[in-house]
Each structure stands twice: as C-alpha cells, then as structure tokens.
N, C-alpha and C positions, 0 to 999 in steps of 0.2 A: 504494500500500500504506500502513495507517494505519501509526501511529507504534507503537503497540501490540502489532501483525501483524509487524513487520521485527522488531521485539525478541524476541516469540516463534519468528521465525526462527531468529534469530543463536541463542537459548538452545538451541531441539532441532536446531542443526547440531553444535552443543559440545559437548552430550550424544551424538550418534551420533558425534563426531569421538573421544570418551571412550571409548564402546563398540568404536570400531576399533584402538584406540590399546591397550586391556584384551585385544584377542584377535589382536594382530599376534602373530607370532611370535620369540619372541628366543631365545638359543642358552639352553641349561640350566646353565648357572652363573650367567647371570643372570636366569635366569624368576622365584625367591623375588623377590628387588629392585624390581621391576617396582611404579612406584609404583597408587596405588588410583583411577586418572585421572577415573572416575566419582563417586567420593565428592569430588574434589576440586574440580570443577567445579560438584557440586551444592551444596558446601560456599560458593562463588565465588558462585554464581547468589542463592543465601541469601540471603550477607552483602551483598552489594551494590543488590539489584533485590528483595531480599521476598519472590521470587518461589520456590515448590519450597520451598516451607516446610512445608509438608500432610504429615501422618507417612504418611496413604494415598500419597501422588506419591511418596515415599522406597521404599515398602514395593512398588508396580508397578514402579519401576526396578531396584530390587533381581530384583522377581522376572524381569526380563526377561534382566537381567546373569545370573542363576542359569540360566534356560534358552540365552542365549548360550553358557554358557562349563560347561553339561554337568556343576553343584554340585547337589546338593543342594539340594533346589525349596526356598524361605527362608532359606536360609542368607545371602545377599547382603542378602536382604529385611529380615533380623530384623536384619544389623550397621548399614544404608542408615538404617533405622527406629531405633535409637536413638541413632544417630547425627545425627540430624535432630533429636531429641527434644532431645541435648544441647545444639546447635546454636541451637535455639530458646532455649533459656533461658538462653545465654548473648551470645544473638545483638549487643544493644543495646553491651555491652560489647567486644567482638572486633572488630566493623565499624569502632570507630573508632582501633583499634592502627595506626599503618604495619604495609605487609606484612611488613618480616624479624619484626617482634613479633606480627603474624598467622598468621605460621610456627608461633611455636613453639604456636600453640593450637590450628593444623591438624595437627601431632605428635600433643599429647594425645589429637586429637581419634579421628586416626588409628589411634595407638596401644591408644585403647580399644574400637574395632573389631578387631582385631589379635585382641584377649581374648576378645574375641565369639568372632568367629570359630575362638579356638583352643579354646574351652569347645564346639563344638559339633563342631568333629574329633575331638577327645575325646569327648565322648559318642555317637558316630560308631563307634566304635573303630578310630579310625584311631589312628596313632602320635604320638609329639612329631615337629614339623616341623623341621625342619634350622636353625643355627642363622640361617643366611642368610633365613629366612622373618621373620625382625623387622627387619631390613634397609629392608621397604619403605616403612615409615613416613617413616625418617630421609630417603631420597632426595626423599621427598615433602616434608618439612619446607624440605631444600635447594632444588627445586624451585619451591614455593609463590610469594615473591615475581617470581618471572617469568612464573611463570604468571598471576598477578594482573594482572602488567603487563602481560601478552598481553591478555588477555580484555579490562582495561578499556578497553585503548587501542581494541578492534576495537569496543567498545562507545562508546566516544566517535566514533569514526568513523563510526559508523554514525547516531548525533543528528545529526550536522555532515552526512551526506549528506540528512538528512531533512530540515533546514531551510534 
C-alpha cells in the first residue's frame, strides 16, 4: 500500500470512527454535551495533513452527518462548510499553536458552529435549546489536546510502519 493510500486510510477510519462516536448513544442528561467528534477530527485532518480543506468535502460530510443523525438535510452541511471556510483562513496560524493553545481556537471554532447551528433551529421554529446544548463546545475544547495526541501519534505510527 503506497504511503498516500495508508494515510487516506487512517483519515476515513477517523472520520467513520467520528461518525460512530456522533451517533452512539449516551443517557439524556448528557446527549447536549456530547462533543462535535466530526468537526473535530476534520478540524485535526486540516491542520495537520492539508488534507479536507475543500469547502465541497466539508459540505458532503456535513450532508452525510445530516442524513446519519435524521437533521435537517444542510444543516450539518452549512455549520461543516463555514467552519472549514474559517478554518482555512486561519489555518497557517492555528497549526503552529501547541495543542492546549489549539484548544482554545477549536472553542471558537466550535462555538461559532454552535450559532450556526442555533440561527437555523430558530429559523426552524424550533425553541431555545436547553442551556446544556453550549456545553458541547467547552468539553471539546477540554478534549482537543488529547485528541491531537491521539490522532498524531496513530499518524506517526503509521510513517514509522511504512518505512
């Protein structure tokens, strides 16, 4: 397998590991919480590998998370999609923070999907979400550098088995 082919492995095992992780089931006091595992890892894929930079690849995962998880066809799509956009433009910058300072821009980052997302429940007419539904950023933020650690390490392991 080239070297190229094992990388895009390991990225859409992360991604469907995202996807399973997005639709396990957790008890209802903490479903709001539950951090955004898919925007995190595409946020990770980004900053690190270049790769899943495309606002189109943002806006297909989106729609697939939307059809996984029975939302509103775009709604993942539109938050994935400028969230990517932001991502991008700030990308040069972010990639070279350590992670606990890569946290807090995976917050922000987080957090302004959060608003996406709440501007389109609303216009939805759906209600204000509980206040546990801003909850999931913060765990993401705490989260983020071990996730980093996770990912890079399985990604150096995986150069180190290729050579």
């Amino acid at each position: 397998m080239s070297g190229r082919n094992a990388s895009n492995g390991l990225m859409l095992l992360t991604l469907a590991l995202g996807f399973a992780l997005t639709l396990m089931p957790l008890p209802t006091t903490l479903e709001p919480a539950r951090p955004y595992w898919v925007a995190m890892i595409l946020i990770y894929w980004n900053l690190e590998t270049g790769r899943l930079r495309l606002l189109g690849q943002a806006f297909v995962i989106g729609l697939i998370l939307d059809f996984l998880t029975g939302t509103l066809l775009g709604q993942h799509a539109l938050g994935l999609l400028i969230l990517v956009f932001l991502l991008e433009r700030f990308r040069n910058r972010i990639r070279f923070f350590p992670p606990w300072q890569q946290a807090a821009a995976v917050f922000a980052l987080l957090l302004n999907e959060r608003i996406v997302q709440l501007w389109i429940i609303l216009l939805g007419g759906h209600g204000w979400p509980v206040w546990t539904w801003w909850l999931a950023p913060v765990v993401a933020m705490l989260l983020w550098p071990w996730l980093f650690l996770l990912l890079d390490s399985m990604r150096r392991r995986q150069r180190l088995l290729r050579s």
